[in-house]
N, C-alpha and C positions, 0 to 999 in steps of 0.2 A: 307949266302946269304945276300945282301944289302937289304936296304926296300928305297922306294923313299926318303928318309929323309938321307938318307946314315948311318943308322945305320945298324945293326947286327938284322936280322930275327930268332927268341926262334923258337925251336922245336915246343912249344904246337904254334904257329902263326900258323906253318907248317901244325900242324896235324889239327886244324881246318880247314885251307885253303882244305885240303883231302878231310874231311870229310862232307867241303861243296860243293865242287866239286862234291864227291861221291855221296850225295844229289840229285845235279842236274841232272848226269847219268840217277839216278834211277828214278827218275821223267819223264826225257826225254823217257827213256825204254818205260813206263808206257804209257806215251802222246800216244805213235808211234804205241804200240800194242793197244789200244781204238780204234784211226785213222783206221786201219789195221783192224777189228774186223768190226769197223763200215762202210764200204768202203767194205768187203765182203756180208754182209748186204743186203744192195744197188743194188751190184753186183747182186746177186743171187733173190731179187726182180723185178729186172728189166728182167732178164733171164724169167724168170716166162710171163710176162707183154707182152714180148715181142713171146714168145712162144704161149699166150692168142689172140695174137690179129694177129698172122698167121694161127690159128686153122679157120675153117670155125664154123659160129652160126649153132648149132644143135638144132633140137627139137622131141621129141617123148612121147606119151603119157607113164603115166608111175605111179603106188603107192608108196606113203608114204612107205618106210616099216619099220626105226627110225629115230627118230630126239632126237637127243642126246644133253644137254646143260650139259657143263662142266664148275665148277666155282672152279678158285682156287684163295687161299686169304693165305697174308704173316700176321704170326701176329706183333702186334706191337712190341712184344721184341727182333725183329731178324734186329729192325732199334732204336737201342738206341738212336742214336743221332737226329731223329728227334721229334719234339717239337706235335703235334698233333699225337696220340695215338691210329690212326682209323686204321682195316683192310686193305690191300689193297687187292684188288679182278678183277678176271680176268674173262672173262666167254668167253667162244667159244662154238657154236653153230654148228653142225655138221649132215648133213640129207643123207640119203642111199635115193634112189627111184629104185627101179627097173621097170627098160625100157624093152619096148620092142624086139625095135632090139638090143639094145646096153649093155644088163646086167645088173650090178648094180653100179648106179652111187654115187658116196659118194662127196658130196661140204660140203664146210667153208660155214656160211652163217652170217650175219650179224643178230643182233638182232630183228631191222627192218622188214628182208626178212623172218624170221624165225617163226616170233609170229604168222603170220594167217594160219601156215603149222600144218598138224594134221596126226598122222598115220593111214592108210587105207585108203586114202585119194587120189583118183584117179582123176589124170587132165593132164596137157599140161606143160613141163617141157622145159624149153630151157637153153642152156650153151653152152659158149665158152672156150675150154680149161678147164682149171678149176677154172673158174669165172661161178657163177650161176649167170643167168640173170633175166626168170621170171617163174613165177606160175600161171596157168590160173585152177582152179577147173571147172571138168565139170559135 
């Protein structure tokens, strides 16, 4: 094969040219399934979002019966390459009430909505979907 110069293109030219090519494949692969991954995502949050906000607001009185805080944390040797060497840590916050007419209700709750909630703890619960909204103790 010619090179713009009009000489003669060596094997190893060749096989670098491959294996930079090959490179860029595998990179592009990579890009496209992130995108893909992330775009499901999204997807499937807004499905959520949107299923939330055709629910009609409910409310019924209702007890505590757990509030569950879940903390999970990566240690620093399972992230070599970064340069600060602190836990990462995740916490979800998780409350059951059981209602009256409605059984037992289990919400996500934010750290925020979660810290004045206590079990046994008998009040006025409302939610849409499955977005908790508020907490009235009575």
């Amino acid at each position: 094969m010619r090179t713009p110069s009009g000489g003669m293109e060596s094997k190893e030219n060749k096989m670098f040219s491959l294996f930079s090519s090959g490179y860029q494949i595998g990179l592009f692969i990579i890009i496209i399934m992130l995108i893909c991954v992330l775009g499901i995502r999204i997807r499937d949050g807004l499905q959520e979002w949107k299923k939330n906000n055709r629910t009609a607001v409910q409310q019924d009185t209702a007890v505590i019966l757990v509030k569950e805080f879940t903390k999970t944390a990566e240690s620093p040797a399972s992230h070599p390459e970064s340069r600060v060497k602190l836990p990462r840590v995740a916490a979800t916050y998780t409350v059951s009430f059981a209602t009256e007419g409605h059984g037992i209700l289990t919400l996500d709750l934010t750290k925020a909505e979660a810290h004045p909630l206590h079990e046994n703890e008998r009040g006025l619960v409302r939610w849409q979907g499955s977005r908790f909204l508020s907490w009235q103790k009575q």
